[in-house]
C-alpha positions in Angstrom: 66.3 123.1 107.9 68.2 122.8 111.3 66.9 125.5 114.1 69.9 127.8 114.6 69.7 128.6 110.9 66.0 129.0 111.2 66.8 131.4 113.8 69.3 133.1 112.1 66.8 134.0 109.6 63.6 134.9 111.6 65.9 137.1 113.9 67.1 139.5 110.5 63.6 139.6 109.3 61.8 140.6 112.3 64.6 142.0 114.6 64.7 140.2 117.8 61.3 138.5 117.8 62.0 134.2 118.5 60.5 131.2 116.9 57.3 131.3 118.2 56.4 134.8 117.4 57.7 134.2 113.8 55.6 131.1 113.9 52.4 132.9 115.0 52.8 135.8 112.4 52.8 133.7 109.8 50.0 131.5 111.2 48.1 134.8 111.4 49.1 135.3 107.9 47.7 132.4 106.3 44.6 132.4 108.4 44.1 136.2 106.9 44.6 135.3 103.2 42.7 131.8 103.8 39.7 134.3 105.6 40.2 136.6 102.2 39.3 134.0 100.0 36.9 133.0 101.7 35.1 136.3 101.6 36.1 136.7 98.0 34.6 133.5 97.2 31.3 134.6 98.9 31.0 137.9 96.7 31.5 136.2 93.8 28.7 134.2 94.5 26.6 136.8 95.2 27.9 139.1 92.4 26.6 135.9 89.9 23.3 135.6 91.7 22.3 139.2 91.0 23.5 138.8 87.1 21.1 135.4 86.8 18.2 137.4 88.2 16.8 139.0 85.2 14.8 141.9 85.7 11.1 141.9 84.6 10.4 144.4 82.7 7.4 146.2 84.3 4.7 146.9 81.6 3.0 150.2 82.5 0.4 149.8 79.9 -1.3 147.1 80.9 -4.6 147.2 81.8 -4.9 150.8 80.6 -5.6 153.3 77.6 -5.2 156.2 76.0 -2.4 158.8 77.2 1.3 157.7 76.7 -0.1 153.9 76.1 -2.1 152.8 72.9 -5.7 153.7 72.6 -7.9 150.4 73.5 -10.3 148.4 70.9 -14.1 148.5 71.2 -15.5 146.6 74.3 -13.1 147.8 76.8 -13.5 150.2 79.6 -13.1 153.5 79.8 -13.0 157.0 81.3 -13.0 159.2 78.1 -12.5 159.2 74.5 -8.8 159.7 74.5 -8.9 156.5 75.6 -10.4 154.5 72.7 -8.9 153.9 69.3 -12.5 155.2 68.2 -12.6 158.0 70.1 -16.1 157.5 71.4 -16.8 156.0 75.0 -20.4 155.8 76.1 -21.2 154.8 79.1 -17.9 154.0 79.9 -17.4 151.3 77.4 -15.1 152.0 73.8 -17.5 151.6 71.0 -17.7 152.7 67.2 -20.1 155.7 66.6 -23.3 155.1 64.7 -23.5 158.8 63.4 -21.4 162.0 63.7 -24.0 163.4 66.2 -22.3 160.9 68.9 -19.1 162.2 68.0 -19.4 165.3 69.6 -16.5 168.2 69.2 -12.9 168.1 69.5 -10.8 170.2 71.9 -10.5 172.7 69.7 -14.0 173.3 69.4 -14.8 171.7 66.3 -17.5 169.1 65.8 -15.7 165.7 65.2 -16.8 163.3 62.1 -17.5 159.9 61.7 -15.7 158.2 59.7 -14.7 154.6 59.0 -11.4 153.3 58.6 -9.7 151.0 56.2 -10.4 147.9 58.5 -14.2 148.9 59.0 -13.9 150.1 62.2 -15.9 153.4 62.5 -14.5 156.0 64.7 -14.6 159.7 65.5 -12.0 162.1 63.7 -11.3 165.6 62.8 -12.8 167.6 59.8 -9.9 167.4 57.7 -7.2 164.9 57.0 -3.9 164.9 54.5 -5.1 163.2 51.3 -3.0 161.5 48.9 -3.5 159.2 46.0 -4.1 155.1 46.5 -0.9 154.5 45.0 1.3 154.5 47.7 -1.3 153.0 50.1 -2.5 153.2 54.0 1.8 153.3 54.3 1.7 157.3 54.1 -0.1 158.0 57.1 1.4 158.9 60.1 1.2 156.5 63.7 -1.0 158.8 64.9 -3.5 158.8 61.8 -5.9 156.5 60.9 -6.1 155.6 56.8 -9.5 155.8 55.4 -10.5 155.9 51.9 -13.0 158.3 50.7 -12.9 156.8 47.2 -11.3 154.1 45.0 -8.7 156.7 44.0 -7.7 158.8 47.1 -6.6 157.6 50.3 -7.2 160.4 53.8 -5.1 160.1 56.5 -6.8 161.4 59.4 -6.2 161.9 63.5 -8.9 161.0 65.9 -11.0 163.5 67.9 -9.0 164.0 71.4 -5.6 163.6 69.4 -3.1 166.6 70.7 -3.1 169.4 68.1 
């Protein structure tokens, strides 16, 4: 391209600016979409960074009982009996109940029973349960109840002492 055309044509697109002005803009120019990518490139990279870093799931159960986390087995510490999945913890320790004395009352002022579950895991419960025939198995009782069975026919679904009402 010969330099009076040149001219010709940065003079009608930038009024009466000369060759090194038209030169610099468009220097300038390319250094601003070269800085651009640059910086686009660099988000990127961080935007990726922040999708590969999984976030842990934080487990607010562990290491405690009772409340809006599971009750805890015999053996492990506690505070109270709406901590244990017997609800009975002497001495700060869940354990099963050797008699209905030790199981005290409930909140609603009744005395709690003793009572031992389908596993063979005694625990402390409330006077009455919902009973229904063996037929359809430990499956009809609720989350919150415990399946024992009084006899080979009848199968009592019952909610430990401490449960909410």
């Amino acid at each position: 391209m010969d330099t009076t055309r040149f001219d010709r044509i940065a003079a009608a697109l930038s009024g009466e600016t000369g060759r090194r002005d038209t030169l610099r803009l468009l220097g300038a120019s390319l250094l601003g979409v070269g800085g651009l990518a640059v910086l686009g490139a660099e988000e990127s990279e961080a935007r990726k960074k922040r999708k590969n870093k999984k976030k842990k799931k934080k487990n607010k159960c562990k290491g405690r009982c009772g409340g809006q986390c599971p009750r805890c087995a015999p053996g492990t510490t506690c505070t109270t009996r709406d901590e244990c999945s017997t609800a009975f913890c002497p001495a700060g320790v869940c354990a099963q109940p050797a008699d209905a004395t030790q199981c005290g009352t409930d909140t609603n002022g009744e005395n709690c029973f003793r009572r031992v579950s389908d596993a063979g895991v005694a625990f402390c419960s409330r006077q009455q349960g919902r009973n229904f025939t063996s037929a359809g198995g430990c499956a009809q009782c609720a989350s919150d109840e415990i399946c024992t069975r009084p006899n080979e026919n009848d199968i009592e679904c019952v909610k430990l002492c401490g449960s909410p009402l």
